[in-house]
N, C-alpha and C positions, 0 to 999 in steps of 0.2 A: 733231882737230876733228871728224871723221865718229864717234870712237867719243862723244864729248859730244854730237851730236846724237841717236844710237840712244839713249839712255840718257835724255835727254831726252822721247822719242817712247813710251820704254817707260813712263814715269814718268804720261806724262799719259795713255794706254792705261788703268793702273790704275786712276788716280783715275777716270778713266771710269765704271769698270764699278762703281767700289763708290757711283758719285753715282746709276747707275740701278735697282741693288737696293737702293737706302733706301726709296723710297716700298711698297715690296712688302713691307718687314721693318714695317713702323710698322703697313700695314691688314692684318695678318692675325691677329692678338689679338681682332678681332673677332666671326671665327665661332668661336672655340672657346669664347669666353665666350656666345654664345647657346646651343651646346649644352652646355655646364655645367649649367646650369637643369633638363634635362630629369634626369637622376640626383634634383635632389635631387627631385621629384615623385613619384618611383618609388619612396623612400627613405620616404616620409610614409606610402604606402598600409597596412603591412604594421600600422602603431598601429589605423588606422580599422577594419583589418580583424580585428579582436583579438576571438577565442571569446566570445562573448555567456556570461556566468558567474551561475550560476544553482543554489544550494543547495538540496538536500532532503532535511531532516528528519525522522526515520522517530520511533515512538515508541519504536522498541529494537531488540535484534540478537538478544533471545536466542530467538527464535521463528524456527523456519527460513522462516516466510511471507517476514520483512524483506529475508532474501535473494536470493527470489524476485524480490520488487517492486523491490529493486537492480539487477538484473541487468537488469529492464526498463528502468527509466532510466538505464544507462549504454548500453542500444540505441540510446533516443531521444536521448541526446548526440550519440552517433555519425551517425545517420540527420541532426541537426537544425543537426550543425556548432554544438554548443555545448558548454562544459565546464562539468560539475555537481560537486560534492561532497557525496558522501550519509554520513550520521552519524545517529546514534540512540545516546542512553543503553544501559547494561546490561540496566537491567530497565524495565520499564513502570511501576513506581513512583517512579522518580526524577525529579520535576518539576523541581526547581533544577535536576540536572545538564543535561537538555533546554532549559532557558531560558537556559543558560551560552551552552550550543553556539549557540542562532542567536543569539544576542548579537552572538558570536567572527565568524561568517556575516557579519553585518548590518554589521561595521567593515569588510567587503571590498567596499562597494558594488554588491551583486548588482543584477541587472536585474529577477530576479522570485525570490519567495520560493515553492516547496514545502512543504508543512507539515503535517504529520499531529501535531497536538498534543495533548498529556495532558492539559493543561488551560486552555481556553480564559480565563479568569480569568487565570492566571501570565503569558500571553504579550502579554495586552492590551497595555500597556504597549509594545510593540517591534510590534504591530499600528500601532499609533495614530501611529511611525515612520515606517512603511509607506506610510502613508498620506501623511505629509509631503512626503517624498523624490520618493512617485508610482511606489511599487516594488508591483506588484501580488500578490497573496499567492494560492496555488492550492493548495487542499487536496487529501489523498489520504488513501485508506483510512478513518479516522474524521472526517477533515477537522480545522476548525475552529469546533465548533457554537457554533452561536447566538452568532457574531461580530456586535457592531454598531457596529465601526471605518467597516466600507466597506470594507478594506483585503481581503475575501475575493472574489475575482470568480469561481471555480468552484470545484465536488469531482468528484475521479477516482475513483472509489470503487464498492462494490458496492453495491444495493438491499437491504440487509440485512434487511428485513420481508420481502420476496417469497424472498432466498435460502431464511429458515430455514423460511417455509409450506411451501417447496417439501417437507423435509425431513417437517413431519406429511401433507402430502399425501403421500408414501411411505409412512408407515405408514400411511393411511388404503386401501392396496393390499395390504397385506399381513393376506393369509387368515386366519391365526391370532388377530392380534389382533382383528380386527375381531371374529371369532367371540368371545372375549376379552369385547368393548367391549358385544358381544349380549346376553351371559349375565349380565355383571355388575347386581348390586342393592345398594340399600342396607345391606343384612347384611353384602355382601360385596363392596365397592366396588372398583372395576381403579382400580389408581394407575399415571399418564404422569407419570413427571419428566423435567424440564428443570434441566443441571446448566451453572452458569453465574460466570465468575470475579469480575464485580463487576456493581455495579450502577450503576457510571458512564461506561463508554467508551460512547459513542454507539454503535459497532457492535456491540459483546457485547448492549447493550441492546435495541436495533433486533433482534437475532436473537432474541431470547428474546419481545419482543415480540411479531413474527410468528409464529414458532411458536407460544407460548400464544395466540394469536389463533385461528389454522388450525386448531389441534388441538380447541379447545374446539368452532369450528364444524364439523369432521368429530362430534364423538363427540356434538353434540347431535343427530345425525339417529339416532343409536343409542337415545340416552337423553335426549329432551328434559327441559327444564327440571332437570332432573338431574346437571349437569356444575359442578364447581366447582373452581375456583382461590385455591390455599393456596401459605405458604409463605414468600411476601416481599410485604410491604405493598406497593409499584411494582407489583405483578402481579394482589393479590389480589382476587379476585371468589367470597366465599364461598356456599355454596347448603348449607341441611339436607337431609341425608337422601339427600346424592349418591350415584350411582351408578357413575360415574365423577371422580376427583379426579385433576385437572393439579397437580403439585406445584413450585415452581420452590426451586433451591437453589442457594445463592447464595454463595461460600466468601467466609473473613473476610478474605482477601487472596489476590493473584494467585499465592504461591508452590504447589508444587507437593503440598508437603504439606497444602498447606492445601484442596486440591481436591481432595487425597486422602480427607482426613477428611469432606467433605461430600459423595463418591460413596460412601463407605463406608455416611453417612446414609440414604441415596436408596436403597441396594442393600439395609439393613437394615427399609424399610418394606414392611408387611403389604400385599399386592395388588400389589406392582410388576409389572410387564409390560412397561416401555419407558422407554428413557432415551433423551433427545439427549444431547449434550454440545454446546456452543454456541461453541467454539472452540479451538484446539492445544492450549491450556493444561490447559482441561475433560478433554478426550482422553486426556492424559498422567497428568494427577490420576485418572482413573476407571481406566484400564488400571496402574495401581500399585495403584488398589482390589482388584485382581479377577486376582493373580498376574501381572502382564502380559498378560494376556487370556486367557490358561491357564482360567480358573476360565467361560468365555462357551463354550469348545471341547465338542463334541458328549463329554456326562457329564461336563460339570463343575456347577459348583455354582449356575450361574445359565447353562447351557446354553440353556434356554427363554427367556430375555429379547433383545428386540428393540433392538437398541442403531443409533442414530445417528450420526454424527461430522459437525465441519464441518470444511473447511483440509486440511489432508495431514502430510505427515511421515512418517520410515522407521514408526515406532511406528504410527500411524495405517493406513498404506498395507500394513504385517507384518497389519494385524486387519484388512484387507477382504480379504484374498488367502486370508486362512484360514476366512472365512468367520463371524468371531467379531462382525464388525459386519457391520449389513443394508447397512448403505451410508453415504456422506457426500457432503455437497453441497462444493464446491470455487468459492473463489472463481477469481479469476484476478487473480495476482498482480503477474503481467509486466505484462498489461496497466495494473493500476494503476499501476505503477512510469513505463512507459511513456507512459500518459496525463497522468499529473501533470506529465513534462517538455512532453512536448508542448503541452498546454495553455499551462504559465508560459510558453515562445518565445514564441506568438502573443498571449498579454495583453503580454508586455513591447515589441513590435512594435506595440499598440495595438489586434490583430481583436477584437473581441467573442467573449466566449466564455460559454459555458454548460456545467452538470454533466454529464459523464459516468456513465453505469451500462455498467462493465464486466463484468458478469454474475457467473451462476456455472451451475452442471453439479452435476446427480448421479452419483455413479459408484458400482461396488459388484464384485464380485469377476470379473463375465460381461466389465464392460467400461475397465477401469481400464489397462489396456494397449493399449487402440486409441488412434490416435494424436493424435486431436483430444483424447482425456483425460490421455493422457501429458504432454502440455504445462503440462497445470493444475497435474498433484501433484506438489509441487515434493518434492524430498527436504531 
């Protein structure tokens, strides 16, 4: 009887205990489900917070500038916490393959377009997208001229009129010629060429512009009303009986040989005394003219001529170190590369934005290795 009652007493002990942890097992599902909630919050940010993606299309890669201007804007990614992809056709004549590429760009929903184009006409079309979408378009280096989508809201770019004056104002310093610029007469006219790869990139033109602008205003204080300009219709301002003639020379297309054949022109006229060359391209075509610059070096065969350069390159930067070129104006590269990203963040973020003029520099054999110039000549 006593062990039926223990057994009894144990029985109801039990049920005890499991009737007053039930209410404690039923309420406590309910804070681990409010903290639940907070994961998945945490879980959504990393989409919101996704690289702002932003292409820029260069006009090519076979000029070491492009890589230059690359190297700037994968800074300004880095600096701006954004992710770019930079591309550019082979050569600077390939319109379709350039108009492919930001096509291929434009199916990845960028936030803002980069855009240094070959030809404004080809890309209307994917402008006039731009515009739809509300994807703002920022040019660099030649930009996007004479856009009238709306879809351009800046250029990164250099002053290509004031660069390449800067370039006749150097030779407007240099003793020789000027004494040159003095002597010459009608009998015996000084000819300044300017040697130039086409006559349509907004910046090739823009430089050749300036210069033949500058030059013609320096050598009229020498030889008023006596200055004339020959050579390519876009340039021409003919005068009888000049004393001095600007010649512009204009190759039939941007390959190499073919600016070889038209510094060979330039180098074979009566009276030369001075050449620019008005871009890498010019440079590379004119020092294939002239043995690799062999033929510019003290007794060679155009020893006494005043040569120019603009841009840089090993070629370029081998003929200012030797002394075979007076000198060459230097854009800056990076900075374009860099400004054009910068710029597309802040239009795709909505600031207002306006053209940059990222400059350019003379440099020449005294100071091409200090270190504000280092920077510029890209190799």
């Amino acid at each position: 009887m006593k062990k039926l009652v223990v057994i009894l007493l144990t029985l109801g002990m039990v049920l005890g205990m499991f009737a007053c942890a039930a209410p404690a097992t039923t309420e406590e599902p309910a804070a681990p489900a409010e903290a639940a909630e907070a994961p998945a919050t945490e879980e959504a940010a990393p989409a919101d917070a996704a690289p702002m993606y932003i292409p820029v299309m260069s006009k090519g890669f076979q000029h070491q500038f492009w890589q230059a201007v690359k190297t700037g804007a994968e800074a300004a990614a880095k600096d701006f916490g954004v992710e770019i992809y930079f591309d550019g056709p082979a050569s600077e004549t390939e319109i379709d393959a350039q108009v492919n590429m930001v096509k291929n760009e434009m199916a990845k929903n960028p936030k803002a377009l980069a855009l240094a184009a070959l030809s404004t006409e080809a890309v209307t079309e994917i402008l006039e997208e731009c515009v739809e979408k509300g994807i703002p378009v920022i040019g660099f280096d030649s930009g996007v001229p004479n856009d009238k989508t709306g879809a351009l809201k800046a250029t990164a770019s250099t002053n290509n009129e004031n660069a390449a004056a800067l370039a006749a104002e150097k030779f407007g310093e240099n003793a020789d010629l000027v004494a040159k610029m003095q002597a010459a007469t009608p009998d015996a006219p000084l000819v300044i060429g300017c040697l130039s790869q086409d006559a349509v990139s907004a910046s090739v033109t823009g430089r050749t512009t300036g210069f033949v602008n500058k030059m013609k205003e320096i050598a009229e204080t020498y030889q008023p009303g006596l200055v004339s300009v020959e050579g390519h219709t876009k340039w021409e301002a003919k005068v009888d009986g000049a004393a001095i003639i600007i010649r512009v020379e204009v190759s039939a297309t941007t390959e190499a040989t073919a600016l070889q054949t038209s510094a060979n022109s330039l180098l074979a006229t009566s009276g030369i005394a001075a050449i620019f060359c008005s871009n890498e391209g010019a440079v590379v075509g004119f020092l294939a003219a002239t043995a690799d610059g062999e033929d510019l070096a003290d007794g060679g065969k155009y020893a006494d001529l005043v040569v120019a350069g603009f841009d840089a390159g090993t070629a370029q930067k081998n003929a200012i170190r030797n002394g075979w070129f007076y000198g060459s104006v230097t854009q800056d590269p990076y900075q374009i590369g860099y400004k054009a990203v910068e710029l597309a963040v802040k239009a795709a973020n909505g600031e207002a934005v306006a053209d940059v003029d990222t400059g350019a520099q003379w440099y020449n054999a005294a100071n091409i290795d200090d270190p504000a110039i280092a920077l510029l000549v890209y190799d």
